[in-house]
DONU-978212 format. One line per 5 residues: number of its first residue (from 0); their letters; for each residue x, y, z of N, C-alpha, C. Coordinates in steps of 0.2 Angstrom, whole numbers, plus 5000, padded with zeros to 4 digits. Layout:
<numis>
NUM	A	X Y Z X Y Z X Y Z | ...
</numis>
This chain:
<numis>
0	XXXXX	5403 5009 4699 5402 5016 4697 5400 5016 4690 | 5403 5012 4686 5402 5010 4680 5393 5011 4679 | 5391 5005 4682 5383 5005 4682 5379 5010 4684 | 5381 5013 4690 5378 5021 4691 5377 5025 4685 | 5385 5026 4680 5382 5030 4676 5378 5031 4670
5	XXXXX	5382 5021 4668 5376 5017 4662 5369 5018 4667 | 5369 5018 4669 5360 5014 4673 5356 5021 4676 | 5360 5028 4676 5357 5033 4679 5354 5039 4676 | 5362 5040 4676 5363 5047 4672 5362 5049 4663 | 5365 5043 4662 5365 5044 4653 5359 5042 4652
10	XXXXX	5354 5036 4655 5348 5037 4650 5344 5041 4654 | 5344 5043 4659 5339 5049 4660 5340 5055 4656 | 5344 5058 4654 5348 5062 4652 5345 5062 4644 | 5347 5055 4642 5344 5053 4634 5337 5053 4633 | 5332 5050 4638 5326 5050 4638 5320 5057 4640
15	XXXXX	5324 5061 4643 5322 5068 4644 5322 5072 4638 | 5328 5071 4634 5327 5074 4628 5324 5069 4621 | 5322 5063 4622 5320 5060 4618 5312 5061 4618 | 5309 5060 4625 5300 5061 4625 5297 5062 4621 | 5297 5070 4620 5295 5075 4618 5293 5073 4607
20	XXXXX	5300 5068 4607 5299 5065 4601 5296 5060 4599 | 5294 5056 4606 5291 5048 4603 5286 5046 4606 | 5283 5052 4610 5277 5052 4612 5277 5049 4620 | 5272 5047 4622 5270 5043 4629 5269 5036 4628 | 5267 5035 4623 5266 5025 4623 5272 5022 4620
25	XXXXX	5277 5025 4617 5286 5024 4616 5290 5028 4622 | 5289 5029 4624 5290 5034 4632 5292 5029 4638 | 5286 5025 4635 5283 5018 4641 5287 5013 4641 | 5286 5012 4635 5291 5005 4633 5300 5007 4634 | 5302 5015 4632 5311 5015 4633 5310 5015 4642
30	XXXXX	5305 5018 4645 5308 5017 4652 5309 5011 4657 | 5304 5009 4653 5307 5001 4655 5310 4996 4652 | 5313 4997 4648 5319 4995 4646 5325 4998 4646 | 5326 5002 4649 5331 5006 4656 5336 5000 4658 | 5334 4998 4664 5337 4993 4667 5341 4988 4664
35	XXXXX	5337 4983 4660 5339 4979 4654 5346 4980 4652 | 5345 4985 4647 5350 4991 4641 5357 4991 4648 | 5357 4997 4652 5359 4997 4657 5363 4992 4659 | 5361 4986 4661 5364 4981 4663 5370 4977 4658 | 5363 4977 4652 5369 4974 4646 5375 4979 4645
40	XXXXX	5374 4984 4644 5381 4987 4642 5386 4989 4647 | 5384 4988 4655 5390 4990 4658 5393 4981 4659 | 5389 4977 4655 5391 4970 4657 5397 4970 4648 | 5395 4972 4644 5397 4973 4639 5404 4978 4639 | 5402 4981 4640 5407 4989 4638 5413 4989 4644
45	XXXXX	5409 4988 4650 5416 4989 4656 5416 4984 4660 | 5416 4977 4658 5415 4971 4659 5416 4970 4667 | 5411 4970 4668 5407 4972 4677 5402 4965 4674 | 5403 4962 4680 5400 4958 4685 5393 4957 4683 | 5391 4953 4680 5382 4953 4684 5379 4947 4688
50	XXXXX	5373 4948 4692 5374 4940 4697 5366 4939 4693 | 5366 4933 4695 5358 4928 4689 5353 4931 4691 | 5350 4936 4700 5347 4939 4701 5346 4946 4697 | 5351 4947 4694 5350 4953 4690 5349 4952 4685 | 5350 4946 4681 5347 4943 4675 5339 4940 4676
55	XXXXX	5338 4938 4681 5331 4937 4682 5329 4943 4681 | 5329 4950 4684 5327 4953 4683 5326 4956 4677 | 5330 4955 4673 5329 4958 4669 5324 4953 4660 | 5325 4947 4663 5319 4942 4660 5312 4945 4660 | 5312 4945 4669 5305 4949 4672 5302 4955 4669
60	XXXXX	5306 4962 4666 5307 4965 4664 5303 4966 4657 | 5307 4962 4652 5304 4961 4644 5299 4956 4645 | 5297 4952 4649 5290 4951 4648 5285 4953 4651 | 5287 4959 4656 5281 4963 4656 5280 4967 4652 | 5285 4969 4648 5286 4974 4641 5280 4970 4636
65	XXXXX	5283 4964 4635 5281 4961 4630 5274 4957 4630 | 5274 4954 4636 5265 4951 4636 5258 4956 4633 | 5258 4962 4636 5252 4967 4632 5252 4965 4626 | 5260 4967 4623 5259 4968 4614 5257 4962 4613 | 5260 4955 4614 5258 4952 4611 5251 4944 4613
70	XXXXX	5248 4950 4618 5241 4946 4617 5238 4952 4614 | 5236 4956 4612 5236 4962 4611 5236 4961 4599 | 5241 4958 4600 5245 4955 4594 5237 4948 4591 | 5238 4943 4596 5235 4939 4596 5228 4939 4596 | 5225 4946 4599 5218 4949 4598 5216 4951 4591
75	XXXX	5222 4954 4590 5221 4960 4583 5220 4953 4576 | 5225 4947 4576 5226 4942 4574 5217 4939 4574 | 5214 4937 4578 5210 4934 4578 5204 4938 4575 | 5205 4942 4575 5197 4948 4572 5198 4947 4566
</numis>
């Protein structure tokens, strides 16, 4: 129950009213890092279980976050 409400409720609820302030390309980046956040604090906060598939996933995650920027980084670098 824990995770349902860390991983649902509260950051939809936070993100809905956050938008309108951080634009659409930090809009992108908080919604995927949802899950992540989510996982760490109901593993943190209400010390709930996580299985290594869930940690993979969440690996999976911050390197799809992360690759753009940092070839992207790597481009901006080379010019």
């Amino acid at each position: 129950m824990g995770l349902g409400l860390l991983g649902g409720v509260i950051p939809t609820f936070l993100l809905a009213k956050g938008v309108p302030q951080v634009g659409a390309g930090m809009s992108t980046i908080l919604c995927s890092s949802e899950l992540p956040v989510a996982l760490l604090a109901s593993a943190l906060i209400l010390a709930e279980k996580s299985t290594l598939l869930q940690w993979c996933g969440v690996v999976l995650i911050i390197l799809g976050i992360s690759t753009p920027y940092i070839s992207l980084l790597r481009h901006q670098h080379r010019v």
